[in-house]
C-alpha positions, 0 to 999 in steps of 0.5 A, spaced: 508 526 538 504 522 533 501 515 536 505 509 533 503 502 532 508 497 536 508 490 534 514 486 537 512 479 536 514 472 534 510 464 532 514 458 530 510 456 525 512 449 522 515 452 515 518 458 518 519 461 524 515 468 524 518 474 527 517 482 527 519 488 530 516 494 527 514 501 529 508 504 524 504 510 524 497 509 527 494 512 520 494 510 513 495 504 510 501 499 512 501 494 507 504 487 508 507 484 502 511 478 500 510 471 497 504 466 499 506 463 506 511 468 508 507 470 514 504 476 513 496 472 515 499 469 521 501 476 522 495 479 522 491 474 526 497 475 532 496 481 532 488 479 533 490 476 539 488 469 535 494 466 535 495 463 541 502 462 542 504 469 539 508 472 544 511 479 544 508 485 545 502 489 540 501 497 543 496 501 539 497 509 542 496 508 549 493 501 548 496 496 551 493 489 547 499 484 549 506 484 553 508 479 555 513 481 559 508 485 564 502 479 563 498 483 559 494 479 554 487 481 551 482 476 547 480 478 541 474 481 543 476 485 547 481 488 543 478 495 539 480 492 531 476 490 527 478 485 521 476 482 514 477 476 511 479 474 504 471 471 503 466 477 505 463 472 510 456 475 510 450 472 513 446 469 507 440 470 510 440 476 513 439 483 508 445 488 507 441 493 513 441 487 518 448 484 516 450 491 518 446 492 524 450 486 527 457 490 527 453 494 532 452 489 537 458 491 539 457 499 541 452 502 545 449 508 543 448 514 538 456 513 537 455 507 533 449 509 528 453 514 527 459 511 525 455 506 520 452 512 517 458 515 515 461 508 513 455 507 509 456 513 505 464 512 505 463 506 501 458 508 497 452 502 499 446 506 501 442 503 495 444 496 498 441 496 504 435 492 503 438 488 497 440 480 499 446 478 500 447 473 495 445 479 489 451 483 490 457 482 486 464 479 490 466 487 490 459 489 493 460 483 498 467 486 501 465 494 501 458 491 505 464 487 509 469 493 511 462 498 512 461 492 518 467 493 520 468 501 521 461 500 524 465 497 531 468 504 531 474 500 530 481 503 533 486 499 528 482 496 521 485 489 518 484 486 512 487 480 510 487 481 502 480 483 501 481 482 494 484 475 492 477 472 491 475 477 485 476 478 479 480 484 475 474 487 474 471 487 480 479 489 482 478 494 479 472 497 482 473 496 489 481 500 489 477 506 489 473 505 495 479 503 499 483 510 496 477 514 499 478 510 505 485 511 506 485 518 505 478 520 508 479 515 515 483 518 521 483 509 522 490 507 521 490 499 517 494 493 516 492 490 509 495 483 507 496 482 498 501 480 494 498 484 489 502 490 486 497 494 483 494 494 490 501 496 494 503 502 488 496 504 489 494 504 497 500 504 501 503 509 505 508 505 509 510 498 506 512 491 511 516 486 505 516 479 509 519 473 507 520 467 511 517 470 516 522 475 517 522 483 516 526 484 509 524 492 509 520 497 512 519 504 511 515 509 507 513 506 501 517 510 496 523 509 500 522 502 501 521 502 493 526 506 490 532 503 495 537 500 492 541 495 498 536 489 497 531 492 492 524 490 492 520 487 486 513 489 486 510 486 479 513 486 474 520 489 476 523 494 481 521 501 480 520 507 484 513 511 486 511 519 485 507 523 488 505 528 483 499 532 482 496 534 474 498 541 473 496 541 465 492 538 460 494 537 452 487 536 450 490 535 442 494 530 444 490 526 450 496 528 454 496 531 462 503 533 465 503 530 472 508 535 476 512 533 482 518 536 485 524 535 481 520 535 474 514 533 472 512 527 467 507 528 461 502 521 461 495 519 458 489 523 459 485 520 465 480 524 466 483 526 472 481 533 474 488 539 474 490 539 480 488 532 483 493 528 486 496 521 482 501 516 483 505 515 478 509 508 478 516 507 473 519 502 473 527 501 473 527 498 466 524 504 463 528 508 464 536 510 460 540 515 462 545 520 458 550 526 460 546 531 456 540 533 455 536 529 451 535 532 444 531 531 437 528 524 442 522 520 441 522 519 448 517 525 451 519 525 459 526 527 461 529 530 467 536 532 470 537 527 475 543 527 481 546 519 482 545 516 489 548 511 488 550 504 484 548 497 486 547 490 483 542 488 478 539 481 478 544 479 474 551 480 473 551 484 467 545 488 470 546 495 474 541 498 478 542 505 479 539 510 484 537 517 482 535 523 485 530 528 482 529 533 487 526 530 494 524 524 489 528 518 487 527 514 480 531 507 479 535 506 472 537 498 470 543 498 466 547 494 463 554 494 467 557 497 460 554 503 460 555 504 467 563 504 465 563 507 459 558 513 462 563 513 468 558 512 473 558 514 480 555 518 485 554 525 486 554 525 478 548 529 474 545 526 469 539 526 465 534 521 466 529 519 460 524 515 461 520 511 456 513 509 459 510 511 466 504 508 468 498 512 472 496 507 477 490 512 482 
């Protein structure tokens, strides 16, 4: 049986009252989502154990942290994690090599130099070692900080939106290297943002917190495609594929991207034939129509089965849930069309899909 992560826990806070009970896999990415001061730093300091008057429950595996109904509550110190902040919080007088040295005074032994070894050769900063600290840009300080974190040896890494100090940019060049940690590291993580691109592209699972309460939890494709109490990540709602480049259209500057129940064709990113990719669709990009599409503008169609039928976020609006084989896609509709097509579900469909966006 795999090992999970079980935190049950709860902290009055003067605007809300936290409260979680949550069972995750230990591995992978679990991003915790919502609106600023929802919750989800304070649930990663209680989680550290530094929030004193947290109580409940925090099992890792075998690793009991906290239960407070058995009197067991570890310091931080004591707690095998290792955490990173918003601001990269390096020693300025020290080098990169010696900031690195300092994640070591934890562990004892060979173990520990080869675990900086590896996180230096993971995060790509063998070339930094002997620069200092205040010549690195925002995006080197935080693969420097998570390098110093992995030194520990840590059984749980959280990281509390290790972006928000960056630009676009500098955004941009970091999302690869948490990817690389994500699918290269058996470390299961906890990772603070409200940022979509950074949900659609690193989540395994997703926690949606507001007002301290958990609104959704699960596999982030489930999480996303449900219709009951759908979940805005961006822009709008939308759904999220897993698919792998199966063909390249070098005339046109196309790849298709193939999944189980169809396949899309998307811009040419240089991905290599048979790489992994995230595809990312939003509701709004995506009509339906009884049968097949023909002489359309619109390059990505599929059959499609309706799930189900649920609100929009207006009173004109419907969103409809599809499946396309083990996938599923969300559709936004007006009520209208939901009554003149005679929606309803278990009914196959085609599904067009305007825009699909290539997130990893």
């Amino acid at each position: 049986m795999d090992e999970v992560l079980r935190i049950r826990l709860g902290l009055q806070r003067p605007a809300f009252a936290l409260s979680v009970d949550l069972t995750l896999p230990a591995r992978g990415i679990t991003v915790l989502f919502g609106p600023s001061g929802c919750g989800k730093t304070s649930l990663l300091r209680c989680v550290a154990g530094l929030e004193p008057q947290a109580r409940g429950l925090v099992r890792i595996g075998a690793q009991t942290w906290q239960d407070d109904e058995a009197g067991v509550r570890l310091p931080t110190w004591r707690r095998d994690l290792g955490y990173v902040f918003q601001e990269a919080s390096l020693f300025e007088h020290l080098d990169v090599r010696r900031n690195l040295g300092y994640g070591l005074r934890r562990r004892a032994g060979s173990g520990a130099a080869v675990a900086l070894q590896a996180a230096i050769e993971l995060l790509g900063i063998a070339a930094l070692l002997d620069r200092r600290v205040d010549a690195l840009s925002g995006g080197e300080r935080q693969r420097v900080a998570i390098a110093r974190a992995l030194a520990t040896q840590p059984r749980l890494l959280l990281l509390d939106e290790p972006m928000a100090a960056l630009d676009h940019a500098r955004r941009q060049d970091i999302l690869p290297w948490l990817e690389r940690l994500r699918d290269e590291l058996r470390i299961p993580m906890l990772y603070v943002t409200h940022a979509a691109d950074e949900v659609a592209r690193l989540a395994d699972q997703l926690v949606v917190l507001d007002a301290g309460q958990v609104r959704a939890a699960g596999p982030v494709a489930e999480v996303l495609a449900a219709i009951e109490s759908p979940v805005v990540v961006g822009d709008d709602a939308g759904a999220l594929l897993v698919a792998r480049v199966a063909e390249r259209d070098a005339r046109w500057h196309l790849v298709r991207a193939s999944f189980e129940g169809g396949s899309f064709w998307v811009r040419d990113g240089g991905q290599a034939i048979g790489q992994t990719v995230r595809l990312r669709v939003l509701a709004r990009d995506v009509s339906l129509q009884l049968q097949e599409p023909t002489q359309t503008s619109i390059q990505n169609h599929l059959p499609a089965i309706v799930q189900a039928i649920g609100d929009g976020a207006d009173p004109s609006q419907a969103l409809v849930r599809l499946s396309c084989g083990r996938n599923a896609l969300l559709a936004r509709l007006t009520r209208r069309a939901v009554h003149a097509l005679q929606l309803a579900p278990g009914m196959p469909v085609w599904a067009q899909v305007k825009a699909v966006a290539v997130i990893a």
